[in-house]
TORMI-946866 format. One record per residue (C-alpha): residue number from 0; x, y, z. Coordinates in nm, 3 decimals, padded with zeros to 5 digits, m for minus. Layout:
N
 marvex       u       v       w
    NUM       X       Y       Z
...
This chain:
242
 marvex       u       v       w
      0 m06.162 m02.652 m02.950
      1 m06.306 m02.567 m02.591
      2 m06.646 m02.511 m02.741
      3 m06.629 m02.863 m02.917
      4 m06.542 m03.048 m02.600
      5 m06.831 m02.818 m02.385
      6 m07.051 m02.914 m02.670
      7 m06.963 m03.271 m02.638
      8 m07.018 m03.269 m02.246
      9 m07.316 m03.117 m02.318
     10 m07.465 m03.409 m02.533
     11 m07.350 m03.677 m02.293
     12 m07.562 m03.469 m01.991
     13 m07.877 m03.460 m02.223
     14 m07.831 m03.819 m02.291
     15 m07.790 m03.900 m01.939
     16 m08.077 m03.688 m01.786
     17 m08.306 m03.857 m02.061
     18 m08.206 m04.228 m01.942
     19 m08.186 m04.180 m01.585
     20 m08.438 m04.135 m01.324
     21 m08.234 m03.842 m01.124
     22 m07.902 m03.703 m01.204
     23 m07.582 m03.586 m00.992
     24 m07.404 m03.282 m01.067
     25 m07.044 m03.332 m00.920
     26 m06.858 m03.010 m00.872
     27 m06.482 m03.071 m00.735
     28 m06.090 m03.020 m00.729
     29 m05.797 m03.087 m00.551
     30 m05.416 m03.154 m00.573
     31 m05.264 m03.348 m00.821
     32 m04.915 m03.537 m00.879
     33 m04.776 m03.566 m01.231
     34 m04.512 m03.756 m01.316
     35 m04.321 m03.775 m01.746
     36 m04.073 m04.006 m01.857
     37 m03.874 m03.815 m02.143
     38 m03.773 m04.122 m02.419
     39 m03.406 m04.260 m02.300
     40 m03.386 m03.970 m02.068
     41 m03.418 m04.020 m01.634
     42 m03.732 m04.007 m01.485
     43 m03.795 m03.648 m01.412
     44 m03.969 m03.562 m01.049
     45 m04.318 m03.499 m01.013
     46 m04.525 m03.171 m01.068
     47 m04.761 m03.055 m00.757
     48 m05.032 m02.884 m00.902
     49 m05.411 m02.911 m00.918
     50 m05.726 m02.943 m01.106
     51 m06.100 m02.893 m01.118
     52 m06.353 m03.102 m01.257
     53 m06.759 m03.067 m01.326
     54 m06.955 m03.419 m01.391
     55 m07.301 m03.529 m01.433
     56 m07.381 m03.878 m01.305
     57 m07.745 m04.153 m01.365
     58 m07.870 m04.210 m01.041
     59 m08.144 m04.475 m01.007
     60 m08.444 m04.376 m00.743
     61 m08.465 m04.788 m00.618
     62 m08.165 m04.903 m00.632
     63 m07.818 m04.693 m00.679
     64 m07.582 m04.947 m00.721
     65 m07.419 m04.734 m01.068
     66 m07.417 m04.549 m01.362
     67 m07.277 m04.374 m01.585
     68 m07.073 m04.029 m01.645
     69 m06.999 m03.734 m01.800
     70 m06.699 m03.533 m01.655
     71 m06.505 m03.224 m01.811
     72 m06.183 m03.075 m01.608
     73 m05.885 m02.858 m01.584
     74 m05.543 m03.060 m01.507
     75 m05.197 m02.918 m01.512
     76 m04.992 m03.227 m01.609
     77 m04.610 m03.212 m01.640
     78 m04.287 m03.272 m01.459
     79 m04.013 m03.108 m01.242
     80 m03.659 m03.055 m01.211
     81 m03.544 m02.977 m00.841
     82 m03.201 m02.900 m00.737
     83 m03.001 m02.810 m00.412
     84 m02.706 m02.668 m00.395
     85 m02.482 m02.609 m00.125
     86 m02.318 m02.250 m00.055
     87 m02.116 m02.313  00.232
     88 m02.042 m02.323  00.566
     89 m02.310 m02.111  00.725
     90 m02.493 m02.019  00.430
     91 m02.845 m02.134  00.363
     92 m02.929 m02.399  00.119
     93 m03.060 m02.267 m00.259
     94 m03.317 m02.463 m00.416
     95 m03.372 m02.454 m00.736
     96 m03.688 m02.557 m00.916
     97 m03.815 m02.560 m01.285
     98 m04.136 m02.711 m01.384
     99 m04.277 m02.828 m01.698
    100 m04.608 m02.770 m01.716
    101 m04.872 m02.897 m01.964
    102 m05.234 m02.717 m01.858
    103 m05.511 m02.953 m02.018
    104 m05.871 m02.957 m02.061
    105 m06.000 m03.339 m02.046
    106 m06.353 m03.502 m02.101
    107 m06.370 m03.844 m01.973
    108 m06.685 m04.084 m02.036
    109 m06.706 m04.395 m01.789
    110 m06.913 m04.601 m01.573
    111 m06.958 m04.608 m01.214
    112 m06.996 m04.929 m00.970
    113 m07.131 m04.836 m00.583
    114 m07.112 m05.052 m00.259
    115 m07.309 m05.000  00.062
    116 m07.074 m04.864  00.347
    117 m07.281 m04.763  00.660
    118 m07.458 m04.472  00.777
    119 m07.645 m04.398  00.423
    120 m07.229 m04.391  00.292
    121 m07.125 m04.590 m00.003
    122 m06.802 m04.674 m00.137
    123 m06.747 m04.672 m00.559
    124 m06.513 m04.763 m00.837
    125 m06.524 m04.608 m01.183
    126 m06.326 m04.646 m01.511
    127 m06.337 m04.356 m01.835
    128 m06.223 m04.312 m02.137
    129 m06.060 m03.978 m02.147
    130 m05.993 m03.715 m02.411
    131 m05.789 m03.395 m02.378
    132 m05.690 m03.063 m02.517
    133 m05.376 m02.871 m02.454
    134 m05.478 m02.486 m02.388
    135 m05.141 m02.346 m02.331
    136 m04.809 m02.459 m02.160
    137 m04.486 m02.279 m02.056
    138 m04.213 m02.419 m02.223
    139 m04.128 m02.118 m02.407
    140 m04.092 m01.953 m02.012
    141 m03.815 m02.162 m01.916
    142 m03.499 m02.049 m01.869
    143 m03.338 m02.310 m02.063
    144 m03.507 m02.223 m02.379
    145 m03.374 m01.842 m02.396
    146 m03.041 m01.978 m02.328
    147 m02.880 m02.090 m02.673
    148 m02.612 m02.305 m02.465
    149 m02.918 m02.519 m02.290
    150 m03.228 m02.482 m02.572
    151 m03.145 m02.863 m02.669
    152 m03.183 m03.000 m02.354
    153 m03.494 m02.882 m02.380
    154 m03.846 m02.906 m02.545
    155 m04.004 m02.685 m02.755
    156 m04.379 m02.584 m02.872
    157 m04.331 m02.733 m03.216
    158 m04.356 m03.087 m03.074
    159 m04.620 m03.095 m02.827
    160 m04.930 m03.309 m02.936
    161 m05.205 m03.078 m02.872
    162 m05.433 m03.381 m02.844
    163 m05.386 m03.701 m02.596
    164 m05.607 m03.975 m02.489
    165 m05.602 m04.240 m02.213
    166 m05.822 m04.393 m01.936
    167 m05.911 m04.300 m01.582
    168 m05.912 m04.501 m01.261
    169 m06.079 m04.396 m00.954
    170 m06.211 m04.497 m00.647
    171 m06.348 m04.331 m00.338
    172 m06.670 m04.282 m00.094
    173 m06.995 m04.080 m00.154
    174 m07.146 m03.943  00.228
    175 m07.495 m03.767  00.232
    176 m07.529 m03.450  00.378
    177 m07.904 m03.442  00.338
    178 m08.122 m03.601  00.092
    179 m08.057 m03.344 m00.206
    180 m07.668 m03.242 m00.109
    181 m07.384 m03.426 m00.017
    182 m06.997 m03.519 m00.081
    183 m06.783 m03.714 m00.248
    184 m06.384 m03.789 m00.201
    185 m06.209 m03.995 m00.501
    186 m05.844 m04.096 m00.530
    187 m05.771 m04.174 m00.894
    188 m05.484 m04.269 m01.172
    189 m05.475 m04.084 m01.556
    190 m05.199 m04.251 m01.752
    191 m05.221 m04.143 m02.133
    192 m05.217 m04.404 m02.402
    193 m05.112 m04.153 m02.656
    194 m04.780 m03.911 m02.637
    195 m04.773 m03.547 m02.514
    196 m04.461 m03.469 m02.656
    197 m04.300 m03.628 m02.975
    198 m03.974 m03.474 m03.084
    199 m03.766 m03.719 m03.339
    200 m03.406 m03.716 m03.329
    201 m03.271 m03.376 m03.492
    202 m02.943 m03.433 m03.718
    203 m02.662 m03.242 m03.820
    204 m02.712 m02.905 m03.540
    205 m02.446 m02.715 m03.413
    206 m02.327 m02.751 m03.100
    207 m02.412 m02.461 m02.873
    208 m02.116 m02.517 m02.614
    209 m01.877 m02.545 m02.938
    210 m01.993 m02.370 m03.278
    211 m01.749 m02.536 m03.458
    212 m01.880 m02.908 m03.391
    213 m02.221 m03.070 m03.481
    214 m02.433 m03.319 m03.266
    215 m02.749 m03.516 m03.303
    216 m03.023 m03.412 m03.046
    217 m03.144 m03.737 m02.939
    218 m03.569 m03.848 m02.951
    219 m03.781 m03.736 m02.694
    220 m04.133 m03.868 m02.626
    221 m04.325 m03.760 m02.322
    222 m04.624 m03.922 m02.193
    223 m04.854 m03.830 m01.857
    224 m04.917 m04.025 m01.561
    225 m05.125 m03.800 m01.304
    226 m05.268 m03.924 m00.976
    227 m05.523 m03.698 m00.809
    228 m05.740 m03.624 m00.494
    229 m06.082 m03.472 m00.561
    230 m06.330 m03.335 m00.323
    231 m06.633 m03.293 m00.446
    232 m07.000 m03.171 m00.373
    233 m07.293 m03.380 m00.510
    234 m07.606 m03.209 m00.614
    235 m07.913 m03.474 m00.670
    236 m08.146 m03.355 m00.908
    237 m08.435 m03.585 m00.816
    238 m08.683 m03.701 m01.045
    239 m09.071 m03.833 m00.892
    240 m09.325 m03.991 m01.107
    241 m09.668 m03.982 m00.917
């Protein structure tokens, strides 16, 4: 599946490169927030994690007011349980943290609008349609799933949609570092259309905490909203017709 979405990134940069007068490589990362609502169930509290991202941009010679994108990146998307418990009088505070972790690969097609700032510095919007893989994740790492008294509290492998979809938001500033090179820093929003997680509700299973009882393990859907901070170093692969 990796080599279909490289493949796919790869068509979008020829098609880009053979429409547009120059082209910007965009190489960048940065920290991300993630935050899952499970069905019925609380809000859980957000994951701190990161991601990387390589893009290729159009950039028009006489006048770069926009284009269009390719981009291709690693996000961890998830959510967290934290809790803090107090020993006693004199006795440090334990904190305990579990994190639910969905590692992603994600292709996003979009456009690009740019403003004039000052100093040869412009300001942008943009807005993608995104795609994305799940490579891995670790719910079968938590504790709560090797514990037979806690595993329906939890989710499991068998229900995570290995394939999501959704848009992304993002706006930032582009600042020249000389006419070739320069940087970029973007703030932007991810929230998936389509569910990470779909678990139905499970009939008839025997209650862990009392074998001799039954109990229905209520729906869970999971979707991702991620907001990130990328910064980035342009590359301008300029194009002269004499």
């Amino acid at each position: 599946m990796r080599k279909i979405m490289l493949l796919g990134l790869l068509v979008a940069t020829g098609s880009l490169a053979l429409k547009a007068q120059s082209t910007a490589f965009v190489i960048g990362g940065g920290p991300s927030m993630s935050f899952q609502r499970w069905g019925n169930f609380s809000e859980r509290q957000p994951l701190f994690k990161y991601h990387a991202t390589l893009a290729v941009e159009t950039v028009n010679n006489d006048d770069d007011r926009g284009g269009v994108f390719a981009q291709i990146g690693y996000h961890v998307r998830g959510s967290a349980n934290r809790f803090t418990f107090f020993q006693g009088i004199g006795n440090p505070l334990l904190v305990f943290s579990e994190e639910f972790q969905f590692r992603n690969i994600a292709l996003v097609l979009g456009a690009k609008q740019k403003f004039d700032w000052r100093d040869n510095r412009k300001y942008f919007y943009s807005i993608g349609l995104r795609g994305e893989r799940t490579l891995s994740t670790n719910l079968s790492q938590l504790v709560g799933n090797q514990n037979p008294a806690l595993q329906i509290y939890y989710p499991f492998e068998g229900a995570v949609n290995r394939w999501t979809a959704g848009i992304s938001l993002g706006g930032g500033l582009e600042f020249p570092f000389s006419e070739l090179v320069g940087g970029q820093l973007m703030f932007s929003v991810h929230p998936d259309f389509l569910l990470q997680y779909n678990q139905p509700p499970i009939e008839n299973v025997i209650d862990p905490l009392n074998p001799g009882q039954r109990i229905r393990i209520e729906e869970r859907r999971i979707r991702n909203l991620t907001l990130e901070l990328t910064l980035s170093i342009r590359l301008l692969r300029k194009v002269i017709y004499e």
